[in-house]
N, C-alpha and C positions, 0 to 999 in steps of 0.2 A: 589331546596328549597332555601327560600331565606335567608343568613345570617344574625348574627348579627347586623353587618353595613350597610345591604340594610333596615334592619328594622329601624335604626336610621336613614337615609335617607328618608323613609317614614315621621317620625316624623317629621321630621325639614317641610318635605313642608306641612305637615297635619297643623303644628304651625301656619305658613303664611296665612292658607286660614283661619284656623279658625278664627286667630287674623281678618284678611278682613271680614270676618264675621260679625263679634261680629260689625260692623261697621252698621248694619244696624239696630240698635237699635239706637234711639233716642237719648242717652246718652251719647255716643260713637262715637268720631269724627274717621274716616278712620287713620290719623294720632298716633292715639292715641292707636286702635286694631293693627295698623301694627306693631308698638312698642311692646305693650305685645306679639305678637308673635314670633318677633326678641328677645327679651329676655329670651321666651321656645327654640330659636333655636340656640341661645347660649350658653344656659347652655348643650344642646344635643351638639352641637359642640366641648365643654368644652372635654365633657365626649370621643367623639371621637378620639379627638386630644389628649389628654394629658393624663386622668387618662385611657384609657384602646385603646392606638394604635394599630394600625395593624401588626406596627414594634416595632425594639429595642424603649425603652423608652432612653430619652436622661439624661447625667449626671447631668444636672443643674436643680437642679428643681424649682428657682426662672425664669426659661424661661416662664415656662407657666402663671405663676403671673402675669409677666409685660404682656406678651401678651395680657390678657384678661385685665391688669387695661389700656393700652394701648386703646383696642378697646373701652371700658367704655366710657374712654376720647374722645374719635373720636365722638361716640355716642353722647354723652353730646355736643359737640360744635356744632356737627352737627345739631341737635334740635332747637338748640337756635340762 
């Protein structure tokens, strides 16, 4: 049976194709589907990593803040 975590695994790549998807509308540059889906798979990544780990949770809890404002920022340059 498959766990919690395999099912959040599913999600993340279900996000990706969907987002690839959503790219064959008119509307919708491939750049731009890929994005909204990296965004559903960050925020599942989010939830993996930080608010409900596999292990001990860690004492700082501003780690996961910069973490993810850290990736934001990556993101963001990255784009542009």
């Amino acid at each position: 049976m498959a766990s919690y975590y395999d099912w959040l695994l599913a999600v993340i790549a279900a996000a990706m194709i969907a987002g690839a998807g959503a790219s064959v509308h008119s509307a919708v540059a491939l750049h731009q589907g890929l994005a909204g889906g990296s965004l559903v798979s960050t925020l599942v990544l989010y939830e993996i990593l930080f608010r409900n780990p596999p292990t001990e949770p860690t004492r700082s809890p501003t780690a996961a803040s910069v973490a993810v404002g850290v990736g934001w920022l990556l993101t963001a340059v990255l784009m542009y």
